[in-house]
N, C-alpha and C positions, 0 to 999 in steps of 0.2 A: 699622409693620413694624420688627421689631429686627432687629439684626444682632450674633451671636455668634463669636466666636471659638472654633472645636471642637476645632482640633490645633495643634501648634506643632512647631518642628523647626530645626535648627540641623546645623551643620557647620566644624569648626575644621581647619586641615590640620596636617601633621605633629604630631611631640612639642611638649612646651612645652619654651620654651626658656626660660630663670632667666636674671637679671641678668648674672651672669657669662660667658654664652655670646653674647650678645647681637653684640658685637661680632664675631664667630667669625664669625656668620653674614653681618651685612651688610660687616660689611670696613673692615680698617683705612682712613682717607684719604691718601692720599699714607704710609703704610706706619707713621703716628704714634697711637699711645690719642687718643682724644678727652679734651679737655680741661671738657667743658658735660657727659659723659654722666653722670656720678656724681651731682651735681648736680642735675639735672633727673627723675631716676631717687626720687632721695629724697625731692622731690618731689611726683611722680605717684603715690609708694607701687605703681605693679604690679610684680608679682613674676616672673612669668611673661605668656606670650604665645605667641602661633603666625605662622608664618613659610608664604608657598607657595614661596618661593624656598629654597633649600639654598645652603651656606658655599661654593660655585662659582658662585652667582649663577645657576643651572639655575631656571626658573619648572617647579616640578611639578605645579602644576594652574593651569588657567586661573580668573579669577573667573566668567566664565561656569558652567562646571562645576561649581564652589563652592555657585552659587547652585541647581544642579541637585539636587546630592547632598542639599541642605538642604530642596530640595522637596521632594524624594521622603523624606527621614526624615519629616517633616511629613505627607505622603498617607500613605505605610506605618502611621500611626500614628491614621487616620481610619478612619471608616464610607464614604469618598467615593472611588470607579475615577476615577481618572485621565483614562477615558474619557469622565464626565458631570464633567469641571471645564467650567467657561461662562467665566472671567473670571482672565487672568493679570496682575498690577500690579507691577514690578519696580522695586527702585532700588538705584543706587551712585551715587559720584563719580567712577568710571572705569571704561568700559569696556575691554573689551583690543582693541578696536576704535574708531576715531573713530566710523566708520558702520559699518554702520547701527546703530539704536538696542539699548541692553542687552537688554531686552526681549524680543528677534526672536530674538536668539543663545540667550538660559537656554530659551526655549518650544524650538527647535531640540534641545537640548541634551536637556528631559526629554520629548520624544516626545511631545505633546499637540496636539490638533487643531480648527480650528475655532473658538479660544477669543476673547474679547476682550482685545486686548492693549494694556498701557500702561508707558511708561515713564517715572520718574521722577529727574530728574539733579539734585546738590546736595550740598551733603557730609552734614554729621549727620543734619539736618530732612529728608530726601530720603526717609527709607524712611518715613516718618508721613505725607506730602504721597502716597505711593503707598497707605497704608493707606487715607487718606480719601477716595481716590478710588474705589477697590473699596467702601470703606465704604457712600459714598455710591451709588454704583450699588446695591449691594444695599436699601438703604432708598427707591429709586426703585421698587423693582419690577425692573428691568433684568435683573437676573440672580436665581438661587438660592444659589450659591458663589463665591467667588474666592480664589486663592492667591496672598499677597502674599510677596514674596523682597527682602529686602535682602544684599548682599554687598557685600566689599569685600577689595580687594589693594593695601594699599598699598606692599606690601615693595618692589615693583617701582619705588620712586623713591628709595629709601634704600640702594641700590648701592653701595657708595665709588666706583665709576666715574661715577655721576651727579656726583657732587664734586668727582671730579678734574676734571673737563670742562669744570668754569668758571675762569675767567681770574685770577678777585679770588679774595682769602681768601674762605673760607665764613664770615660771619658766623650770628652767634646765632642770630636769626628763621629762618634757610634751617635752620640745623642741629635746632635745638629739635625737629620733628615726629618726627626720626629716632629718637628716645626716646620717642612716644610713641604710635604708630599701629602696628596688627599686622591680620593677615586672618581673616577670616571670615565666614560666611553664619547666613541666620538666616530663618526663612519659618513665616507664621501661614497658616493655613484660616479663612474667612469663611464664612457659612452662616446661612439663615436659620431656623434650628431649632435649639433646643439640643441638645446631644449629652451626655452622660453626664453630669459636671463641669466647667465650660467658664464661658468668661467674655462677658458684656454688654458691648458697649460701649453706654456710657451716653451719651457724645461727643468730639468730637475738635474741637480747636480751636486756633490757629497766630495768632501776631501777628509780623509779620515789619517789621526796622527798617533796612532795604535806606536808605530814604530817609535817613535821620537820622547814619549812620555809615558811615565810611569800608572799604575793602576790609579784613578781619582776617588770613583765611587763604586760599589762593590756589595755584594752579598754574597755571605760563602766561604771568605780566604778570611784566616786567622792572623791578626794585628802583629802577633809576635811574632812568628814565624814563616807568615804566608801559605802554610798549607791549606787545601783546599778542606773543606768540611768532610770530603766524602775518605778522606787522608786518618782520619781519627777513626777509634778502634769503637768504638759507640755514638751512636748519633748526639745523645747526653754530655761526653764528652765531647763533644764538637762546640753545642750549644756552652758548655760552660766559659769554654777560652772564648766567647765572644765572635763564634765563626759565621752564625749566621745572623748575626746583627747586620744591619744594611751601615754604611759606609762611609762618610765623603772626607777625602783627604784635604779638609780649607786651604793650607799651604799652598797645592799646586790650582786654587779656585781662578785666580786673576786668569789662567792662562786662557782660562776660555772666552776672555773678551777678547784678547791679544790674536788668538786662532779664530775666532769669529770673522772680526774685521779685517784681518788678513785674509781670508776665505773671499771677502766680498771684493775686497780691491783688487782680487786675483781675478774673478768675476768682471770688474769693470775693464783690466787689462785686455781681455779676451773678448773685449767688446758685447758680451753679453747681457750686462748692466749698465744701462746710461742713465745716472742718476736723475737729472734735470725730466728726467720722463716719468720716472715712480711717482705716482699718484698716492698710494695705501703700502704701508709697511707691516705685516702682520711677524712679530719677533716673539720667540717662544725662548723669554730671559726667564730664569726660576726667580730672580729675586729682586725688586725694586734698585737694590745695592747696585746692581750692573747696567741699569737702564742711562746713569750721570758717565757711567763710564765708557760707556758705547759711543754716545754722544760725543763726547770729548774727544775719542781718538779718529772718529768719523771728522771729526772737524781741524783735528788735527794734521788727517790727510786729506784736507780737501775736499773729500767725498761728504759733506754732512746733507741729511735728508730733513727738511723741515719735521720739529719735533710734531706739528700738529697732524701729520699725514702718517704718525705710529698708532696704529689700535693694539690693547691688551685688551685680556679680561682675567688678568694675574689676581689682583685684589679683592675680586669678588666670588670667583671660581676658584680660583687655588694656584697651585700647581700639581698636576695630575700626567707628570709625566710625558709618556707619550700620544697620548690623546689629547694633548695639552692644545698643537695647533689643529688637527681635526674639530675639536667644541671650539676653538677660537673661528675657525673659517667658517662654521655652522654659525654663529653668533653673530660674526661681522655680517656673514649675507643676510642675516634675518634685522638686522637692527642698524646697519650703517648704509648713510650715502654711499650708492658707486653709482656708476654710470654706464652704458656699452665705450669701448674703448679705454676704460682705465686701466691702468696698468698698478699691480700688485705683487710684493715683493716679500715672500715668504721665507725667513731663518731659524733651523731648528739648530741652535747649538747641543751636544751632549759633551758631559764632563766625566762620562766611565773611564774611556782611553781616550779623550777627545775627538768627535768626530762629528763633523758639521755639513749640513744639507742646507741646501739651498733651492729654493722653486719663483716661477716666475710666471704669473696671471694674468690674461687679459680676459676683462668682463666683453663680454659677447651678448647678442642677440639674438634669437631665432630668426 
């Protein structure tokens, strides 16, 4: 049984905002320029990005709704009613609710009924770990369709109020994300038929190194101590030590090129990957910074993939998490040469505990 990908669809909210408005929007800290954003900006190399909050800190759209609007661009743009979807698979790293699950709130949100529902929590790797799971049911037999939604808001921790709120200077690590995560949704169609132009998945496959390394990025666990937020005697207190600032530990950052391309030579061992065949690379790198370095170590084993056969849309889109490669593969089909029979070579590295997906596309024809 294959399973194809037929539609794709995505959803950014408001304008893009350019490097210079940036601050505008999430606010000065304690009333001073950042001293890390220039820096970190040059960096990342994105130019733009999208915001669901405005320069008053107003949330304009929930990420629930994010991931709705991105369904339905996704359905509007199939052979498939809404009515005969069998199998909804969601994921973020944050709901705008604890409970219940993201899941229950995006099916609420696009009027769908009866379906089977899953959801998927984690940061980057979280929307591939919901693809495979649709995935996989479809190659069981289980279903006919499914609609997987990855979204993400992460504007809503990057407040200068979240900032002001803790006790200590903000260091590096706490501030670093605020340069470089923006919102938005992104949602594929699953089907076991092909549809016009559309893509195979050939496989999907995930080596996760939870065990092996330490926590990278994070929301929730306090700097000094590592307790968790929910650990402290008031939520206030939580927030002052810095608990639920988001995270990224830079020190242990290299590892996840190191783990990436190790991931993939493990893949070509296995015969899964033959490189001289990828046609289209679609890599979900966070930051320009790691793009010279992928390269390098690819080339260093042998395995290097012509730089011109890499599509992003880091620079201009952002980094939006895990819906990052969902609006990338919506993007690529909508605006890039392929052809039936090209082969396409999908990597979502995540830097939480490090864990890395990998997928594999052949463009198809009806």
């Amino acid at each position: 049984m294959s399973v194809y990908i037929t539609s794709t669809g995505h959803y950014l909210p408001g304008e893009p905002v350019d490097n210079e408005r940036i601050e505008a929007v999430l606010g000065l800290v304690h009333g001073k320029p950042s001293r890390l954003k220039r820096r970190i900006l040059q960096s990342n190399g994105i130019r733009q990005r999208h915001y669901a909050i405005d320069a008053e800190h107003n949330t304009l759209i929930s990420n629930g709704e994010m991931a709705a609007r991105a369904g339905r661009a996704c359905l509007d743009d199939s052979y498939l009613d809404k009515s005969r979807l069998e199998m909804l698979s969601v994921a973020t790293s944050q709901g705008d609710l604890v409970l219940p699950g993201f899941g229950s709130m995006v099916q609420a949100e696009l009027g769908v009924a009866d379906v089977e529902l899953h959801s998927s929590h984690g940061i980057c790797s979280s929307s591939m770990m919901a693809l495979k799971a649709a995935y996989t049911g479809l190659k069981a037999g289980e279903h006919d369709n499914a609609l997987v939604i990855a979204s993400e808001l992460a504007s809503r921790l990057f407040k200068a109020s979240r900032y002001e709120a803790v006790a200590q200077e903000v260091d590096f690590n706490a501030e670093f994300l605020r340069w470089m995560l923006s919102d938005g949704a992104g949602a594929l169609l699953l089907e076991n038929e092909p549809r016009r132009r559309c893509f195979r998945i050939d496989w999907i496959r995930g080596f996760s190194h939870a065990d092996s390394y330490p926590v990278c990025m994070s929301v929730g666990r306090a700097e000094s101590d590592g307790r968790s937020w929910q650990d402290f005697a008031t939520y206030a207190e939580a927030e002052a030590a810095g608990a639920l600032l988001i995270r990224q530990d830079v020190r242990l950052l290299d590892n996840i090129v190191k783990l990436g391309v190790d991931g993939l030579l493990r893949l070509i061992d296995e015969g899964r990957v033959e490189v001289g065949r990828i046609d289209h690379v679609l890599c979900h790198y966070s930051s320009h910074y790691f793009r010279g370095k992928i390269f390098d170590m690819l080339t260093q084993a042998g395995a290097a993939i012509p730089e011109e056969k890499w599509y992003t849309n880091l620079y201009t889109r952002g980094n939006t998490g895990c819906a990052s490669m969902f609006i990338m593969l919506d993007e690529f089909r909508r605006t890039q040469s392929h052809r039936a029979g090209d082969t396409i070579l999908c990597m979502v590295p995540e830097s939480g505990r490090f864990n890395n997906v990998y997928m594999q596309l052949t463009v198809v024809e009806e």
